[in-house]
C-alpha positions in Angstrom: 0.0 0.0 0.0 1.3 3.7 -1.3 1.7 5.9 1.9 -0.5 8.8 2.2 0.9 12.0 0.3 1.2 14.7 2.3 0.7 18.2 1.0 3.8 20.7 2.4 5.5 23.7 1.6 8.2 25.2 2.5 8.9 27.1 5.2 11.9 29.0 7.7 12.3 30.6 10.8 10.9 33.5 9.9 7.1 31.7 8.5 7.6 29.8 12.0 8.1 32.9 13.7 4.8 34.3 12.3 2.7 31.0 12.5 3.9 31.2 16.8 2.7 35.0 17.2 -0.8 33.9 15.6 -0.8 30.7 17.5 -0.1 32.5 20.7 -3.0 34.9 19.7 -5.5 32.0 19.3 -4.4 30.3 22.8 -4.8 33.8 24.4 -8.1 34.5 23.0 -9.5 30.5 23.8 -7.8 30.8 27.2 -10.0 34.5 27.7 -13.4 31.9 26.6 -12.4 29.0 28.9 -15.0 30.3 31.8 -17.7 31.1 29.6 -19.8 28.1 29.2 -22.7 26.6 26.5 -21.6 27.2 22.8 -18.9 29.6 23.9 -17.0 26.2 24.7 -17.1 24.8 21.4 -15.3 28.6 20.5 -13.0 28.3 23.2 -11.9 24.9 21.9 -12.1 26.0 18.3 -10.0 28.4 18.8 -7.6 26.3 20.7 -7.6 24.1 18.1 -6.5 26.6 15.8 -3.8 27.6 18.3 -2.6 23.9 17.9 -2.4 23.9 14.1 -0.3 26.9 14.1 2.0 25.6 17.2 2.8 22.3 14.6 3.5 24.6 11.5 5.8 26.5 14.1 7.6 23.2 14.8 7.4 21.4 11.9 9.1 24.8 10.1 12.0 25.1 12.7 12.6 20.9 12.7 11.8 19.6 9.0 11.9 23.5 6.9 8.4 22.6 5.7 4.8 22.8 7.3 1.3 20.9 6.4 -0.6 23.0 4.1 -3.8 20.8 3.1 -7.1 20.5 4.6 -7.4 17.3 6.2 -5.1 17.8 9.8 -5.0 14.3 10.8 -2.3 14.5 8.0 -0.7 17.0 9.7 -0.6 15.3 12.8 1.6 13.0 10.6 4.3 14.9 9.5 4.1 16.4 12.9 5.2 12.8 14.0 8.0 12.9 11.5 9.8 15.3 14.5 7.6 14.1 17.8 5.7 11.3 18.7 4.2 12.7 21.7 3.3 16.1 19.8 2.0 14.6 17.1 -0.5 12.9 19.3 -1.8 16.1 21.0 -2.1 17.0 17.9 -4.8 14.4 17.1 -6.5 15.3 20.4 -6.8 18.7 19.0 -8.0 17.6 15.5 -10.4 14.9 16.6 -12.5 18.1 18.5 -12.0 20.4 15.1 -15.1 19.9 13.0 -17.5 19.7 16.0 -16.2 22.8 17.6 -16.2 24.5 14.1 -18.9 23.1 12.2 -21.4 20.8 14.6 -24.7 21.2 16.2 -23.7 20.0 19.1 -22.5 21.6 22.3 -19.1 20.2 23.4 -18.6 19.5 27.3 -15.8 21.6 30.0 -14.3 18.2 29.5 -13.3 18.8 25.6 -12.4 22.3 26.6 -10.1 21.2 29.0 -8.7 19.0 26.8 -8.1 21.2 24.2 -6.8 23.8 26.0 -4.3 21.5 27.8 -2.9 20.3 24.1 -3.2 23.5 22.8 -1.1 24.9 25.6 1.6 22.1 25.5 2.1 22.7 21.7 2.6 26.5 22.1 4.8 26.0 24.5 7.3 23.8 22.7 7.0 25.6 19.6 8.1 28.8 21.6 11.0 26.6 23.2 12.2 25.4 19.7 12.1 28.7 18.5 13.8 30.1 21.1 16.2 27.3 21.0 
């Protein structure tokens, strides 16, 4: 079986850099929802979610000099894995919440928030160390 393409483009310090200031701008706006409750949760974790996504361009741009740059993020999550197991896998966590937060009916619980927000923070945060680094 042919393994899955992934769609990438290049990318340097400098896109990381950029990706990491908007990342850190989604974290601090989902962190400013996280006591709201009802469908401000599925925002919050939206918005974490995209704060995740831009915390694995970050690191995928510093580590491999390329980021994801297709639709589907569960393939992101995989070249994510090309650098960190572990990251890549909060990754997923993030992902699997995306189109229910963003697009879904249904009210997601404090649970997912916390979730995502927990990811969402971890990711930032060692984006900002590899950049730093």
């Amino acid at each position: 079986m042919t393994p899955k393409k992934i769609v990438t483009r290049s990318s340097d310090r400098v896109d990381a850099r950029g990706r990491l200031r908007v990342g850190k701008k989604y974290l601090e706006v989902a962190d400013l929802l996280a006591a709201e409750t009802d469908e401000t949760i599925n925002v919050c974790v939206g918005v974490a979610v995209l704060a995740g996504i831009a915390a694995a361009d970050t690191i995928c741009a510093v580590s491999l000099g390329e980021r994801y740059s297709g639709a589907d993020h569960q393939s992101a999550a995989i070249l994510l894995a090309r650098v960190d197991q572990d990251l890549s896998k909060r990754l997923r966590r993030l992902v699997q919440l995306k189109s229910e937060s963003q697009y879904g009916a249904g009210l997601l619980t404090t649970h997912d928030r916390d979730v995502a927000l927990r990811e969402a923070t971890a990711l930032i945060a060692e984006a900002d160390r590899r950049i730093i680094g």
